[in-house]
C-alpha positions as CSV (number, residue, x, y, z in Angstrom):
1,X,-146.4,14.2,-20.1
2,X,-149.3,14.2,-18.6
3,X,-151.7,17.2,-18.1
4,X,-154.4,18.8,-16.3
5,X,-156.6,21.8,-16.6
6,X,-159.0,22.7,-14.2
7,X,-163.4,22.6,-14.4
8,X,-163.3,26.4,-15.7
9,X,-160.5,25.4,-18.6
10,X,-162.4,21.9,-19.0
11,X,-166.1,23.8,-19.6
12,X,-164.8,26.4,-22.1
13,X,-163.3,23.7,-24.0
14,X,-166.5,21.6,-24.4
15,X,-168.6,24.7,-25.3
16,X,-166.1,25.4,-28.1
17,X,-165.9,21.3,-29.3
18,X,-169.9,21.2,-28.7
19,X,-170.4,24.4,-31.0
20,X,-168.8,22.4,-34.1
21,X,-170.7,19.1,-33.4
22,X,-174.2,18.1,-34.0
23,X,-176.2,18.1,-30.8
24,X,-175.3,15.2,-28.1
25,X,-172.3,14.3,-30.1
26,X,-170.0,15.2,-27.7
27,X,-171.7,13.1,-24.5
28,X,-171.9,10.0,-27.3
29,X,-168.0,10.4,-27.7
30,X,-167.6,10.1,-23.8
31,X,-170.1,7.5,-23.0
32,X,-168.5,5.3,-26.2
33,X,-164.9,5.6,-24.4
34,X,-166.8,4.7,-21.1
35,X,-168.6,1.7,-21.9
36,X,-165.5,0.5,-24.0
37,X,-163.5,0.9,-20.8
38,X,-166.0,-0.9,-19.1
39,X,-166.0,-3.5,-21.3
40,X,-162.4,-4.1,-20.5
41,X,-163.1,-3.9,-17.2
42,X,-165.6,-6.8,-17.4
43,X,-163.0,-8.8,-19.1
44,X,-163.4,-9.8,-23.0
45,X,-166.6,-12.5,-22.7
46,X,-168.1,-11.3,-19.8
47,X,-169.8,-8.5,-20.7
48,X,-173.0,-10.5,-22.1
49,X,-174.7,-11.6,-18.7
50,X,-172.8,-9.1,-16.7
51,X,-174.7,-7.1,-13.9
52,X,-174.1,-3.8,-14.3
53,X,-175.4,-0.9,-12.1
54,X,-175.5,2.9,-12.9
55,X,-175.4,5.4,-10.0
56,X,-177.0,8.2,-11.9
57,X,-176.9,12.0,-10.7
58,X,-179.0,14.8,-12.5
59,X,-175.8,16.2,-14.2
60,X,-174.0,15.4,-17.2
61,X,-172.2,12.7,-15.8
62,X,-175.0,10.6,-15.1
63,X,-176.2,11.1,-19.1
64,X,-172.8,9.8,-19.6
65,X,-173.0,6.9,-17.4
66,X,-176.6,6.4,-18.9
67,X,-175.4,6.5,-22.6
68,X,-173.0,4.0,-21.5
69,X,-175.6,1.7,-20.1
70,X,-177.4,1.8,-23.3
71,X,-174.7,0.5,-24.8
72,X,-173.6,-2.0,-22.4
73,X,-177.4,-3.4,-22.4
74,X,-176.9,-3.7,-26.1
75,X,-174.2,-6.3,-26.0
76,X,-175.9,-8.2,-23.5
77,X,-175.6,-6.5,-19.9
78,X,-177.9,-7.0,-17.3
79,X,-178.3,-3.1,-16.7
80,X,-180.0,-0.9,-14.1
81,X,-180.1,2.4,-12.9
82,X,-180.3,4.1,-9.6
83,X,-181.5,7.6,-9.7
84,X,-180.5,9.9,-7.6
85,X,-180.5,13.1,-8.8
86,X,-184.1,15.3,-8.8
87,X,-184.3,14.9,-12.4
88,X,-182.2,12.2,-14.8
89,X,-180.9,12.7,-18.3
90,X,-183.7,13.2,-20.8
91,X,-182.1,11.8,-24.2
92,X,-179.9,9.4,-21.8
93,X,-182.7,8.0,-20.0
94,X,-184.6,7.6,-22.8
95,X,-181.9,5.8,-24.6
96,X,-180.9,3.6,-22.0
97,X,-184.6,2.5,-21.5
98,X,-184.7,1.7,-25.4
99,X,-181.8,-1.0,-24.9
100,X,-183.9,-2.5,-22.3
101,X,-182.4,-1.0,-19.2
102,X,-184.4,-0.5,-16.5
103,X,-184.5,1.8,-13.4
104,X,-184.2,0.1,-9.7
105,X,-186.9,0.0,-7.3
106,X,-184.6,-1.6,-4.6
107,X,-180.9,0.1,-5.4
108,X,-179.6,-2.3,-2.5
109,X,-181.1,-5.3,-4.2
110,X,-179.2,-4.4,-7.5
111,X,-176.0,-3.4,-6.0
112,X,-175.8,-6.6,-4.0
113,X,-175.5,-8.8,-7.3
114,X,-173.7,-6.3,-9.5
115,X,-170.4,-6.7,-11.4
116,X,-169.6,-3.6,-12.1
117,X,-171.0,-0.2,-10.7
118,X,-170.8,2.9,-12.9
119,X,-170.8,6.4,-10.2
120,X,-171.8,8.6,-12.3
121,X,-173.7,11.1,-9.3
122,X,-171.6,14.1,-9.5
123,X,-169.3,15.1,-11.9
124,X,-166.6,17.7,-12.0
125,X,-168.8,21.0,-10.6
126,X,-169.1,18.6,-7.8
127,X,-168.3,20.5,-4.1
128,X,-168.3,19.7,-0.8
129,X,-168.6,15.9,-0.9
130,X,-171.5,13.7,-1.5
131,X,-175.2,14.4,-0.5
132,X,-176.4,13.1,2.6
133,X,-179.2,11.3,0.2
134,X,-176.6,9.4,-1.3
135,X,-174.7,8.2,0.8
136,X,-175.8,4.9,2.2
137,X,-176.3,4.0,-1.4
138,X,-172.4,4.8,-2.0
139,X,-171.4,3.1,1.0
140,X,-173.2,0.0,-0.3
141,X,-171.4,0.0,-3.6
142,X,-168.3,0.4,-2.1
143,X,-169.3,-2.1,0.0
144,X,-170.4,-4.3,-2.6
145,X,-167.7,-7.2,-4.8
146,X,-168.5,-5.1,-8.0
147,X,-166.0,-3.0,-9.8
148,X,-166.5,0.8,-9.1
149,X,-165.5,2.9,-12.1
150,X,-165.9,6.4,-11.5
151,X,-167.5,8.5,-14.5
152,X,-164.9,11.5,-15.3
153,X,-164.5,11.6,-11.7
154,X,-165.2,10.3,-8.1
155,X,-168.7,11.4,-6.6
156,X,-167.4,13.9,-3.8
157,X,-164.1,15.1,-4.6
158,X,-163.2,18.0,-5.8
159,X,-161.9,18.2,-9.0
160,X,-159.8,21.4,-9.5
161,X,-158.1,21.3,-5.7
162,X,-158.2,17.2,-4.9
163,X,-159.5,18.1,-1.5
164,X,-162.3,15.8,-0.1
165,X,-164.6,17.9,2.2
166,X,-167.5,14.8,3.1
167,X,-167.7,11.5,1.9
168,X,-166.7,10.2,-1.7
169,X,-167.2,7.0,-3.3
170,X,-163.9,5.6,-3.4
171,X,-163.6,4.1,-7.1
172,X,-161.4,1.2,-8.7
173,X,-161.1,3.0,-11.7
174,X,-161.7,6.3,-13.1
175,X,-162.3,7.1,-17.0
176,X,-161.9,10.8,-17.6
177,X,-162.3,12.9,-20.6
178,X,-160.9,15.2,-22.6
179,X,-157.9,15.9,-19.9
180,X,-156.9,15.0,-16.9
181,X,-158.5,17.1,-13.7
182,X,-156.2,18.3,-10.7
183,X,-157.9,16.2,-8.1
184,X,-157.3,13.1,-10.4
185,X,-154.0,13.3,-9.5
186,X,-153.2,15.0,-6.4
187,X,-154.0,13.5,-3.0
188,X,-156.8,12.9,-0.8
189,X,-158.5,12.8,-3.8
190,X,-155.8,10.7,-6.0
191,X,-156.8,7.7,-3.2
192,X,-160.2,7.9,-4.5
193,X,-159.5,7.7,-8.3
194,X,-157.8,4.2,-8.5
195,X,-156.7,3.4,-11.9
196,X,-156.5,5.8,-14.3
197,X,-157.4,6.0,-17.7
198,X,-158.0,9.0,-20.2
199,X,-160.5,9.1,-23.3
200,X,-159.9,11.6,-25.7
201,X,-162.9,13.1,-27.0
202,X,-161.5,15.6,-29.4
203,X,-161.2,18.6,-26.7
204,X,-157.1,18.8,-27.7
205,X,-157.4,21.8,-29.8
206,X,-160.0,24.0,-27.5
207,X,-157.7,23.1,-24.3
208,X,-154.6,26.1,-23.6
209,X,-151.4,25.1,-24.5
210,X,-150.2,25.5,-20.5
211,X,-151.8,23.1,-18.3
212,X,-152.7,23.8,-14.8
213,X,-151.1,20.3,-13.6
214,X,-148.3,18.3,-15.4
215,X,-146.5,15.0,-14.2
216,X,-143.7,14.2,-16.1
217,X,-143.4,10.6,-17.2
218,X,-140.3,8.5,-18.1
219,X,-139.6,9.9,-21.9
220,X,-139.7,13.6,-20.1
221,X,-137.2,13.2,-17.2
222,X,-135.1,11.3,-19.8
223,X,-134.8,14.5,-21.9
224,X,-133.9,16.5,-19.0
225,X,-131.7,14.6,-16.9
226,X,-128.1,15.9,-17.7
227,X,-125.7,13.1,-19.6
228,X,-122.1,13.3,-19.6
229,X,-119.8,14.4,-22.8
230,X,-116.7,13.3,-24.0
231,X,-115.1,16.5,-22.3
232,X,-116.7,16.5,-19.4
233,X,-114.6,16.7,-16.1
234,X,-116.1,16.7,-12.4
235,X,-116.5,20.7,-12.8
236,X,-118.7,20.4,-16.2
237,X,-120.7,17.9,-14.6
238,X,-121.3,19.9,-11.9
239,X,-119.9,20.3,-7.8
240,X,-122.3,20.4,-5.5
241,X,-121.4,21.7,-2.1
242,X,-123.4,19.6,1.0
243,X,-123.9,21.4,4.5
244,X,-125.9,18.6,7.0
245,X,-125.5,16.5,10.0
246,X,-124.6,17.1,13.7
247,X,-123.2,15.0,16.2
248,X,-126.6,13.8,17.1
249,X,-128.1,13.8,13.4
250,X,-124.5,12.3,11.5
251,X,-126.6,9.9,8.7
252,X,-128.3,13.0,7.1
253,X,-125.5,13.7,6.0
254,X,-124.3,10.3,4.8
255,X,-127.7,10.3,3.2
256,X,-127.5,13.5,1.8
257,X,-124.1,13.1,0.5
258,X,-124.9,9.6,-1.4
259,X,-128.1,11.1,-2.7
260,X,-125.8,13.8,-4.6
261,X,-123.3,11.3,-5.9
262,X,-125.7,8.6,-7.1
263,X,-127.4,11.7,-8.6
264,X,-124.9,12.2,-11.2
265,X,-122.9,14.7,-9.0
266,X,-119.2,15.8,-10.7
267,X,-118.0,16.1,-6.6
268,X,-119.4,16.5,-3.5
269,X,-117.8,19.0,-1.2
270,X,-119.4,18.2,2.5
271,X,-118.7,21.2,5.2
272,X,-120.2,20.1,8.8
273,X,-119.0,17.9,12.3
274,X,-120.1,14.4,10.4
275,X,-117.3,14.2,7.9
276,X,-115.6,11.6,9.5
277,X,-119.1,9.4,9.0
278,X,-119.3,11.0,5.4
279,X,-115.6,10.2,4.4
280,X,-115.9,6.0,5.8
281,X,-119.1,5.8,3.6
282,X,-118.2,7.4,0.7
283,X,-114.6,8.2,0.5
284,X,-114.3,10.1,-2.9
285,X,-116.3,13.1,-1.0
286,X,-114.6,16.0,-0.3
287,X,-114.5,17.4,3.0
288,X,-113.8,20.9,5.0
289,X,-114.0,21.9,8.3
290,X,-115.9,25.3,6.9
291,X,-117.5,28.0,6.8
292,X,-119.1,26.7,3.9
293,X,-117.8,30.1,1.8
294,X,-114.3,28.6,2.3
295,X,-114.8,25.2,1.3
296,X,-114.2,25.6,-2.6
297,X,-116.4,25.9,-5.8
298,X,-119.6,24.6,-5.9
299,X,-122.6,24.8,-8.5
300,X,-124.8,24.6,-6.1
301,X,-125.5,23.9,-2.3
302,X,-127.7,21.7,-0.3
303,X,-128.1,23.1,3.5
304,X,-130.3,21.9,6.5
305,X,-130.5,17.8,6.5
306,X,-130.0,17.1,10.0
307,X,-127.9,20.3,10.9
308,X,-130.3,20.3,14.5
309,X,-130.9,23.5,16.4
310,X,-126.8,24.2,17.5
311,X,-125.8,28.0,17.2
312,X,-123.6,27.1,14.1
313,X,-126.9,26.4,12.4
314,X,-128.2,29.7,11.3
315,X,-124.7,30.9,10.4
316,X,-124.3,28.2,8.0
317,X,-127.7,29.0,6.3
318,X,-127.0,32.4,6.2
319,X,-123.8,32.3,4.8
320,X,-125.2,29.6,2.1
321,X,-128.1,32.1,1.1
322,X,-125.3,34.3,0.6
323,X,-124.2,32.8,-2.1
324,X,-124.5,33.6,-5.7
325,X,-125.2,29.8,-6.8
326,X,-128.5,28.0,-6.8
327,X,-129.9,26.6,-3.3
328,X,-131.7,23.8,-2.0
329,X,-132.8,24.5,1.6
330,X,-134.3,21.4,3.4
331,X,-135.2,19.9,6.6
332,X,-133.6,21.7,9.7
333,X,-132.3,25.0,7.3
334,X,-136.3,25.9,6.8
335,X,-136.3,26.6,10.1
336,X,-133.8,29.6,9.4
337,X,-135.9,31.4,6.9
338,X,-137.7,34.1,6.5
339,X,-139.6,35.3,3.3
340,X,-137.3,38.4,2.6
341,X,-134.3,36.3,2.9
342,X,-135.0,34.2,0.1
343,X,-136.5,36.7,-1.9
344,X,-133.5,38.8,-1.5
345,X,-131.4,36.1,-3.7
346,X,-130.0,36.7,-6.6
347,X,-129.9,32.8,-7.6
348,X,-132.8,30.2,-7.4
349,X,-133.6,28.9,-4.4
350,X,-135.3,25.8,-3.5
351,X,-137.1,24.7,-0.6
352,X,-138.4,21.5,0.4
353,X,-140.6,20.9,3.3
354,X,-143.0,18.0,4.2
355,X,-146.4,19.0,5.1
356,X,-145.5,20.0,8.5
357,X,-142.6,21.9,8.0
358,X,-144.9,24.0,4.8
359,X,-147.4,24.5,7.9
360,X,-144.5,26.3,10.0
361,X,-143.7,28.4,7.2
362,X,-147.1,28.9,6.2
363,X,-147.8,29.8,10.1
364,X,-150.8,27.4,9.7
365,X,-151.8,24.0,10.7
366,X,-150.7,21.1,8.9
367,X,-154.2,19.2,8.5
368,X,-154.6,22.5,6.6
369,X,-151.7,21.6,4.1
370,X,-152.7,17.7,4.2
371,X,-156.3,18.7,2.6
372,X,-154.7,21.8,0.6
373,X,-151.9,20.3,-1.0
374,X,-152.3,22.4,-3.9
375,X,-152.8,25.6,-2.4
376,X,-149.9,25.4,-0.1
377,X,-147.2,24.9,-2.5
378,X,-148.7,27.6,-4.7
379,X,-149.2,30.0,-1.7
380,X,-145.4,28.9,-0.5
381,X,-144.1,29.3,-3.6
382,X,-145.8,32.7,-3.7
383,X,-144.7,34.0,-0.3
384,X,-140.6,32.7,-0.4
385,X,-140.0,34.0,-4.7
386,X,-138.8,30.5,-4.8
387,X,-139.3,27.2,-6.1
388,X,-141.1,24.6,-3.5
389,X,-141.1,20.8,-3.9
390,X,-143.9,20.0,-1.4
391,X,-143.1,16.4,-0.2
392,X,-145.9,13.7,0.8
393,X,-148.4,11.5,-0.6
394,X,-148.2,13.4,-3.5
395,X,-145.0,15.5,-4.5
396,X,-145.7,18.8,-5.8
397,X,-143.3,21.0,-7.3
398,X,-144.6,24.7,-7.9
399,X,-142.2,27.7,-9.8
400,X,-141.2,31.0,-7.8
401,X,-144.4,33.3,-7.6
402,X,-146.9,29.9,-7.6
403,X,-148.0,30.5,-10.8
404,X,-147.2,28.7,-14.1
405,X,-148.5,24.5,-14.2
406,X,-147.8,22.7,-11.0
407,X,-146.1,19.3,-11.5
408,X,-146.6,16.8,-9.6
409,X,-145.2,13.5,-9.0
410,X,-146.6,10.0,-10.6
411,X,-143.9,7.4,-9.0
412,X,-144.2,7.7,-5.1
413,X,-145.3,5.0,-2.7
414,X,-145.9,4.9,0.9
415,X,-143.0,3.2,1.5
416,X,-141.2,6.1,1.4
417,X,-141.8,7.1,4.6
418,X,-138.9,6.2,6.3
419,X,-136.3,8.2,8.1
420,X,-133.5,9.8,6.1
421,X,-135.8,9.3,2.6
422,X,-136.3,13.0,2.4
423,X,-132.0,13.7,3.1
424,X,-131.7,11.4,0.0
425,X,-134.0,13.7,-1.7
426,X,-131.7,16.6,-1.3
427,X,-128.6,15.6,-2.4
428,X,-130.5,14.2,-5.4
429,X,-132.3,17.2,-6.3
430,X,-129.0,19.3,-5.6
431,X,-126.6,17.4,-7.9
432,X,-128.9,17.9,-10.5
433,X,-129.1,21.7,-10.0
434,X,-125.2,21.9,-9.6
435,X,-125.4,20.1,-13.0
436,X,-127.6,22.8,-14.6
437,X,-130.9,22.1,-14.3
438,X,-133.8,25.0,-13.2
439,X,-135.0,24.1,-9.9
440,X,-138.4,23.6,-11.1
441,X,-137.0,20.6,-13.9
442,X,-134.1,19.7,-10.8
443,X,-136.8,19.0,-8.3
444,X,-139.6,17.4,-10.8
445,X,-136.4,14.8,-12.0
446,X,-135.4,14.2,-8.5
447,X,-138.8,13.2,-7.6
448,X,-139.3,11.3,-9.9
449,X,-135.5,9.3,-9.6
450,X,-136.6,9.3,-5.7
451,X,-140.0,7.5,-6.4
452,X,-138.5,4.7,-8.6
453,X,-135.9,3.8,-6.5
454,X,-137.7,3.2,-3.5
455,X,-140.6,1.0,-5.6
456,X,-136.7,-0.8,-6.9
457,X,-135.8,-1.3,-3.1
458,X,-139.2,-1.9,-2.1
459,X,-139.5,-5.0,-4.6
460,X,-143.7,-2.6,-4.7
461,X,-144.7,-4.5,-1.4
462,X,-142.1,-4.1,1.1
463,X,-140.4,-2.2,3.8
464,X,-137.1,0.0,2.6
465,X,-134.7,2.2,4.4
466,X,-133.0,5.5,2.8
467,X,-130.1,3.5,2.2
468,X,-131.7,1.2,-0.1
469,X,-133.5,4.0,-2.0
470,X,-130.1,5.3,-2.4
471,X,-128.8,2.5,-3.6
472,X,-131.1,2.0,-6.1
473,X,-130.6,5.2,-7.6
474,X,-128.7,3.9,-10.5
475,X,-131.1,1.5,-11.5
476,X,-133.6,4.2,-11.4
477,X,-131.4,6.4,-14.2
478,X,-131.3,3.0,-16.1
479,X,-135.1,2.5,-15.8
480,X,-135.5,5.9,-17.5
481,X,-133.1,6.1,-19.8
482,X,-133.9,2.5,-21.2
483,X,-137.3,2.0,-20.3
């Protein structure tokens, strides 16, 4: 799994590494991982001869990006720095002149003809986007054919939030240290990293055992995804009981339904006006004319995909939130809700909005959420007592009270935004709670599921529909299970 701890976390674990090291040990560590990655970059061969150019700030992060240099110039790099900051890195500068580096008197000049730039002008106490000093000298390395790698992080996000308030330099690659930072992967900022890659500098032991970030990856949604026994029946493996569709929405709740049975559902009973639709696509479901309390055992419940604004509406979600099983409340049931409602639950609830339906609950606007991702499915998670999978860019899934680590999502793509994605979503997300799983570990899977499907369907560079996320589910279990 992967995990993130924010600039405060990140600090005190330094000071505590740095106390048992001798002095500048622990910005050699980072600088060796950095020019190593580098090196990579360059491609094995290339790094004697290559241009290489360091954007250097008066922080930490351009000594790292200096210490690097110095060792890039000492297997053969063409090196220069461009100083930015008011001051530069005393022992880094110094260093980096020793290997023969030298300092830029035209930056454009040297950015024209580099190979690979090195941003190392603000590090992770970075706010509020880049100065207005540096920014025609980021907009040329951007706009340059060099590599960008970012140093621990992209000048002009923000680390601990992944909000960009100004302009950032928009990196290829970003080498981090220690940990991974929120903003590294959470979006706007996640758009800005590029490719990924951690160096561990020994900051393990300082760093609290609870994360502020976690995304799951393939070994951790295989231990929690449910797996059938030898004596399991449709009832152990959970029913899961599907309230969507309308007579003007009817394939949310086709969409809905599959999502459930592809996701390992025991049975699906459906209660709304589409079963007709429901029953010719998938005829093991079960189907009643409702109320939804009368339809049979269930596990759990999905309610709101596609149910429109009819007066049955509120009466279903009303009588679902009645109910003393888990509840995944989506699309048109968010409408219905109100904070005390949930909160008055005896079971889990779980809600999952997109960015504008979080700004309706939220009674904000939804640029707000777009920049905030964080903060809104902490402050939703807060406000409802429930769990919140926030869809978009970047899923994020946040426990009942917003505290606790905040998981978020590694296997999305754009290409899943496409009508009827988030229906699929659902039912997913509710067969796995109907099977047993917290909503916190039932929506993190689902995501996850979700994500690799689509990139399945999408072949990673084409157009899908829900229905081929859907039916890619399966293969998406398979990738996971036997990766």
């Amino acid at each position: 799994m992967r995990t993130a701890h924010r600039v405060e976390t990140v600090r005190a674990a330094e000071a505590a590494l740095a106390a048992l090291l001798p002095d500048g040990a622990l910005m050699e560590r980072a600088a060796a991982g950095l020019a190593a990655a580098c090196c990579s970059l360059l491609g094995r061969g290339r790094v004697y001869g290559a241009r290489v150019v360091l954007l250097v700030g008066s922080g930490d992060n351009g000594g790292d990006a200096l210490y690097a240099g110095a060792r890039l110039a000492r297997r053969g790099a063409g090196t220069t720095a461009v100083l930015l900051g008011t001051r530069a890195h005393g022992g880094g500068l110094a260093a980096f002149r020793a290997a023969g580096g030298r300092v830029a008197e035209d930056p454009y000049e040297a950015l024209a003809a580099a190979d690979l730039v090195l941003d190392g002008v603000t590090g992770i106490g970075g706010r509020g986007g880049l100065r207005p000093e540096a920014v025609p000298v980021a907009r040329a390395a951007r706009g340059s054919d060099a590599v960008v790698v970012a140093v621990d992080l992209p000048s002009g996000v923000d680390a601990d939030t992944g909000e960009v308030a100004g302009e950032a330099l928009r990196a290829d690659a970003t080498v981090t240290f220690g940990t991974y930072k929120p903003g590294l992967l959470i979006d706007p900022a996640r758009e800005y990293a590029g490719a990924l890659r951690l160096v561990d500098i020994g900051l393990g032991p300082h760093l609290p055992s609870v994360p502020d970030l976690e995304a799951l990856q393939h070994q951790d949604t295989a231990r929690l995804l449910p797996a059938p026994a030898a004596e399991s029946d449709k009832y152990r493996r959970g029913v899961l009981g599907v309230v969507a569709g309308s007579a003007r929405y009817p394939g949310a709740a086709v969409l809905a339904v599959a999502g459930a049975l592809r996701g390992g559902a025991g049975a699906v009973r459906y209660v709304g006006p589409a079963r007709d639709a429901v029953i010719a696509a998938h005829p093991e479901t079960l189907v009643h004319e409702g109320p939804p309390d009368r339809a049979g055992r269930v596990q759990a419940w999905v309610v709101g995909p596609g149910i429109g604004e009819g007066p049955g509406a509120p009466v279903a979600v009303a009588e679902v939130l009645a109910s003393d099983v888990p509840v995944l409340v989506d699309a048109d049931g968010l409408r219905r809700l109100t904070p005390e409602a949930v909160r008055a639950r005896t079971a889990p609830t779980l809600l999952t909005p997109h960015a504008g339906e979080a700004a309706a609950l939220l009674g904000t606007e939804r640029a707000r959420v777009e920049a905030g991702r964080l903060a809104a499915v902490r402050e939703l998670a807060a406000r409802y007592g429930a769990t919140v999978l926030l869809k978009g860019s970047t899923t994020l899934v946040c426990g009942p009270g917003g505290t606790g680590p905040v998981r978020v999502n590694p296997t999305g793509t754009p290409w899943l935004a496409t009508a009827g994605s988030g229906d699929v979503l659902s039912g997913l997300a509710g067969a796995l709670l109907a099977a047993g799983l917290d909503p916190l570990d039932a929506a993190s899977c689902a995501a996850y599921l979700h994500g690799l499907a689509a990139r399945r369907a999408s072949a990673g560079a084409g157009p899908i529909t829900a229905t081929e996320v859907a039916g890619h589910l399966r293969a998406a279990w398979q990738d996971v299970r036997e990766p």
